[in-house]
C-alpha positions as CSV (number, residue, x, y, z in Angstrom):
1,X,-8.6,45.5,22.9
2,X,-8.9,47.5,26.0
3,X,-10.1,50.8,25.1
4,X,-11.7,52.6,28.7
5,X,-10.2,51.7,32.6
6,X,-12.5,53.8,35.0
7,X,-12.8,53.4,38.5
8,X,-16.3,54.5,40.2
9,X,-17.7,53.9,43.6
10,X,-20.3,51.2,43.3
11,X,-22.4,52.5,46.6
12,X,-26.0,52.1,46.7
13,X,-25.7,56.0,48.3
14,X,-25.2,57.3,45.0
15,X,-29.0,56.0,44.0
16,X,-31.2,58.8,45.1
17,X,-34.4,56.6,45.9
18,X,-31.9,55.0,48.5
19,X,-30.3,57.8,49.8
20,X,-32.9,60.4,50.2
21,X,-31.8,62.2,53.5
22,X,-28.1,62.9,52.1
23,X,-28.2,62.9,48.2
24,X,-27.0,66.8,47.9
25,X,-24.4,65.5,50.0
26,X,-23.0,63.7,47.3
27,X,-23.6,66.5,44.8
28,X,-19.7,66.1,43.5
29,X,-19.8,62.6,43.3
30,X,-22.9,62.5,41.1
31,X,-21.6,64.8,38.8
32,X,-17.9,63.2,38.7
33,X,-20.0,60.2,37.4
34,X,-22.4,61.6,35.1
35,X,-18.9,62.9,33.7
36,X,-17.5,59.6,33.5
37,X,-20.4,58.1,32.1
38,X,-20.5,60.2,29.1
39,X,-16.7,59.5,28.3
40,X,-17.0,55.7,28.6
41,X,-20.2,56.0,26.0
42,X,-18.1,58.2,24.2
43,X,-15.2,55.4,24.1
44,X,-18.6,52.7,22.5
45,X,-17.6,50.0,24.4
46,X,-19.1,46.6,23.3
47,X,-18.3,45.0,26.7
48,X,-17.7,46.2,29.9
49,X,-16.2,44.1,32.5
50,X,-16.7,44.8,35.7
51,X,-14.9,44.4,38.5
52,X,-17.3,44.4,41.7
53,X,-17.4,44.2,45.6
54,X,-21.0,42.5,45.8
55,X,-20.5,39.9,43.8
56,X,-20.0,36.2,45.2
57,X,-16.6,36.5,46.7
58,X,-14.4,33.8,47.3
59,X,-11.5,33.6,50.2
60,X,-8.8,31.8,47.7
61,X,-10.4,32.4,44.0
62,X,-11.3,34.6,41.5
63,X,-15.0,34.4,39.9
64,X,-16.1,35.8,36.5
65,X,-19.7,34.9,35.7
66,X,-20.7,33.0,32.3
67,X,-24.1,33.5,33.0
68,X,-26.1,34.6,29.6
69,X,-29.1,36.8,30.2
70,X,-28.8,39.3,33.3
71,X,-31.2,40.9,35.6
72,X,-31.1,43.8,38.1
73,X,-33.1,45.7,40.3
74,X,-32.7,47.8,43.8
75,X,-35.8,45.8,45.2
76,X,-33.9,44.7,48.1
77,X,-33.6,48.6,49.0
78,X,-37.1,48.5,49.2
79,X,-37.6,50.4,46.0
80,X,-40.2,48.4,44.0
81,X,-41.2,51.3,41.6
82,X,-37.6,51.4,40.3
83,X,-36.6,50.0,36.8
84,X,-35.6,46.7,36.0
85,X,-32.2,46.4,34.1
86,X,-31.4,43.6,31.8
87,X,-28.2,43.1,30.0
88,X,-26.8,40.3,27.6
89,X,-23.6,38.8,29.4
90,X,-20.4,38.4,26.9
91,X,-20.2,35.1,27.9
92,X,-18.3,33.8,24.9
93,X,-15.7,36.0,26.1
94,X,-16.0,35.4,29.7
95,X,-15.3,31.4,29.4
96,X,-12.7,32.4,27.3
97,X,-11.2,34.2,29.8
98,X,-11.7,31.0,31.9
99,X,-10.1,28.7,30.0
100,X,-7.6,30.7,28.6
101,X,-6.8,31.7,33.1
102,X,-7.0,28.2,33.9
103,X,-4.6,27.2,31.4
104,X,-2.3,29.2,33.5
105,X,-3.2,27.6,37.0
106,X,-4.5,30.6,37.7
107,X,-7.4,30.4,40.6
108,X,-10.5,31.4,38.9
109,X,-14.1,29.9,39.0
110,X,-17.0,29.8,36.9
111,X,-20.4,31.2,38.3
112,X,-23.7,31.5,36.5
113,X,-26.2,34.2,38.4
114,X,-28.2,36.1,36.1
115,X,-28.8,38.5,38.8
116,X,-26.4,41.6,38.5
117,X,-25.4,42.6,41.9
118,X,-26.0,45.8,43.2
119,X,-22.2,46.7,43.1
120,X,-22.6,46.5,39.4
121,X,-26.0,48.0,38.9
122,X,-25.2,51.3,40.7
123,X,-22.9,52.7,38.3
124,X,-24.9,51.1,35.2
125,X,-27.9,53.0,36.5
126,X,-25.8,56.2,35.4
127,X,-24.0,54.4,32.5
128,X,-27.6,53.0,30.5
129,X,-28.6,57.0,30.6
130,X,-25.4,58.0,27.8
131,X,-25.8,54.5,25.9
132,X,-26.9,54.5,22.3
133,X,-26.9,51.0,22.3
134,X,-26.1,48.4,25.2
135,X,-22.8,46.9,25.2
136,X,-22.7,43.1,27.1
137,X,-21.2,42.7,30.4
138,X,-19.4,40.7,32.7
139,X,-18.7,40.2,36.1
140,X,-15.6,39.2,38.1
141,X,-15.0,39.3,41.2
142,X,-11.5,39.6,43.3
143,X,-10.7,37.4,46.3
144,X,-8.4,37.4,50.0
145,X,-5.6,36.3,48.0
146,X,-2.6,38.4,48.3
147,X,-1.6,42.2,46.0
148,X,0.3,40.7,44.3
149,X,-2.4,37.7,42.1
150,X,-4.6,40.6,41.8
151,X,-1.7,42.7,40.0
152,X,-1.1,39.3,38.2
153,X,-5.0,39.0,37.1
154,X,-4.8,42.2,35.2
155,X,-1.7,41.6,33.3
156,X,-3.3,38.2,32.1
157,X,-6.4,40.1,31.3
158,X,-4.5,42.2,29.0
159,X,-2.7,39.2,27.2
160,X,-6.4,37.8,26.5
161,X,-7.8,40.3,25.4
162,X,-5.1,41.7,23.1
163,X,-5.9,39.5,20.7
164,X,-9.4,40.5,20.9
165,X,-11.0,43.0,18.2
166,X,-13.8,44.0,20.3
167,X,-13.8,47.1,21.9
168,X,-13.7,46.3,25.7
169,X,-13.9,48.8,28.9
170,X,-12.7,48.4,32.4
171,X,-14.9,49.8,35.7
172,X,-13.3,49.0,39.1
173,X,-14.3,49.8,42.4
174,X,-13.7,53.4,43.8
175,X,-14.6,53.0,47.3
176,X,-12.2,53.6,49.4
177,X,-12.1,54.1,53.4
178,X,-15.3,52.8,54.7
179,X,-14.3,54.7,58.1
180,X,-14.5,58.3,57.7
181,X,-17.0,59.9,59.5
182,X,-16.7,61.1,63.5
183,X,-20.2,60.9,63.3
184,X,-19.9,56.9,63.8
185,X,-17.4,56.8,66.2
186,X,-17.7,52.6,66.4
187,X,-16.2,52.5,62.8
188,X,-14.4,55.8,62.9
189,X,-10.8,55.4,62.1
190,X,-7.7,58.2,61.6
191,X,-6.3,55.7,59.2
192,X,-9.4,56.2,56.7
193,X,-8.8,59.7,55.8
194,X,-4.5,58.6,55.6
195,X,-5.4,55.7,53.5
196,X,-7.7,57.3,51.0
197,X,-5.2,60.7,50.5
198,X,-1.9,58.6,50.2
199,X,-3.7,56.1,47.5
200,X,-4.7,59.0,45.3
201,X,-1.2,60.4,45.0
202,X,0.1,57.6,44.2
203,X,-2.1,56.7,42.1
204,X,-1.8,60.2,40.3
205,X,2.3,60.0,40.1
206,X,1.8,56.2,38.7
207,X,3.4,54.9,41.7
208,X,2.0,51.6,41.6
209,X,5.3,49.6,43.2
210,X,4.3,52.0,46.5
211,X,0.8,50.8,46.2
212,X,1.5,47.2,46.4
213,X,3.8,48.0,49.2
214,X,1.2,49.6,51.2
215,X,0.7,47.9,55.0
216,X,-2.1,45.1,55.0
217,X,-2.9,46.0,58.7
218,X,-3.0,49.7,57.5
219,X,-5.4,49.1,54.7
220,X,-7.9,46.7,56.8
221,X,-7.7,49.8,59.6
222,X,-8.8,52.1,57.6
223,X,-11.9,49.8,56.3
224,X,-10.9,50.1,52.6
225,X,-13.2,48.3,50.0
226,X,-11.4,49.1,46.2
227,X,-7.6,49.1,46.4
228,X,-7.6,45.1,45.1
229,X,-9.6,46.0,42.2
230,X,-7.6,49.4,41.2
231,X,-4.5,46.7,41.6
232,X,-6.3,44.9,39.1
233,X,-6.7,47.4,36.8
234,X,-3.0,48.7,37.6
235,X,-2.0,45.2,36.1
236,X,-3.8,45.9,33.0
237,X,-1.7,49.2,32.3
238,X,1.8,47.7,33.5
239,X,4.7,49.0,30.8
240,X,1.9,50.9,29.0
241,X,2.0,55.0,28.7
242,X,-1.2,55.1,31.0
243,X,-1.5,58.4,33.4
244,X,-4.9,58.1,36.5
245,X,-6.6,61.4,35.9
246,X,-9.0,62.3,39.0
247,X,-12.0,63.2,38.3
248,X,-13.6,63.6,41.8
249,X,-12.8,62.5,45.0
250,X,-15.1,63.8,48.1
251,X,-16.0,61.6,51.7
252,X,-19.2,63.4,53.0
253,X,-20.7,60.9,54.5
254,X,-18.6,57.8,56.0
255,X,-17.1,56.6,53.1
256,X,-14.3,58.1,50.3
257,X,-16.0,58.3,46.7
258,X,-13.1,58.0,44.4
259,X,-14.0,58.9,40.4
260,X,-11.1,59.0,37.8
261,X,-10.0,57.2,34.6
262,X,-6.5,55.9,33.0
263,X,-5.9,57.5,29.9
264,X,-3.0,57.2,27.5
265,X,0.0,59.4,27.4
């Protein structure tokens, strides 16, 4: 059963090894996390899927990794005194998902990596601090396909795991515009700011009909990265009493840091 459906930017900015010039920059943002993090270990998940921008992407296919053991570290960053992370994948779960998708001709592939990608790891860095005890985790991964199979994925998703007793939370990606600084003016675009603002509000007045409306050519102007995986999770609250509460929103640097949750009504 689906318990938790957060959304969280997955940026490497919020890390503040990696981001040591502008971390009070992102003062909100830290904070708006640390809040979330506490209510999803609050909600004892035992598995938390995850739906990431880093992971292996594919142009006409979902992935969801069946991988067993998982490994992460921010090593690439050049940070080598940082903590590893380990994690036990649900990966019963995950190939059930897998078959029970591809039963449905849905496109979805298997992957095994045991390396969590970075998307991932970011917000588990600020997750693993509330834990008590670890709950498993798995990756997926959306694709180019159109709004529409992504709205579809999360309405599948909550067939599946209906008829699961295990407690399971949702984290998609909550960064938005990638083009909001005039500081860059090479990626600067008006769009970005436009973008981020209308997506919130309708996101707040559970508009979701608007959101899968919303202009392709607009969205890829303003350099958005999460709108396919909130569409995923908008599929997993369709004809559910589910209302997006905002928990933060700021765009200090270049890109819009989105932090809220779905909760029942």
């Amino acid at each position: 059963m689906i318990n938790f459906i957060g959304v969280t930017p997955f940026s490497p900015a919020l890390i503040p090894e990696i981001n040591k010039k502008n971390y009070l920059l992102i003062k909100k943002t830290v904070s708006g996390l640390e809040k979330l993090a506490q209510e999803l270990a609050n909600s004892n998940p035992e598995t938390i899927i995850f739906i990431s921008p880093k992971g292996p992407i594919r142009y006409d296919k979902f992935t969801i990794n069946i991988e067993k053991n998982l490994k992460g570290n921010f090593n690439k960053f050049g940070i080598k005194d940082h903590e590893d992370y380990y994690y036990n994948s649900n990966y019963q779960l995950a190939k059930k998902i897998l078959k029970e998708l591809r039963n449905q001709n849905f496109p979805i592939e298997a992957i095994q990596e045991n390396e969590i990608d970075y998307g991932t790891l970011v917000p588990l860095t600020f997750f693993t601090k509330k834990f008590k005890r670890r709950p498993k985790i798995i990756n997926v991964t959306f694709t180019s396909l159109d709004y529409e199979t992504h709205l579809k994925l999360g309405k599948l998703l909550k067939e599946i795991l209906s008829e699961t007793e295990e407690n399971i939370a949702f984290i998609v990606n909550g960064d938005l515009s990638q083009r909001l600084s005039k500081n860059y003016k090479e990626n600067y675009s008006p769009y970005g700011a436009k973008f981020d603002h209308t997506l919130i509000k309708l996101l707040k007045n559970s508009q979701t009909e608007k959101i899968l409306k919303l202009n392709p050519d607009f969205c890829q102007e303003a350099g958005e990265l999460g709108l396919k995986s909130i569409i995923i999770a908008l599929g997993l609250i369709e004809k559910t009493h589910h209302k997006f509460f905002n928990i933060s929103y700021e765009a200090p640097l270049e890109s819009g840091y989105l932090i809220g949750r779905w909760k029942r009504r």
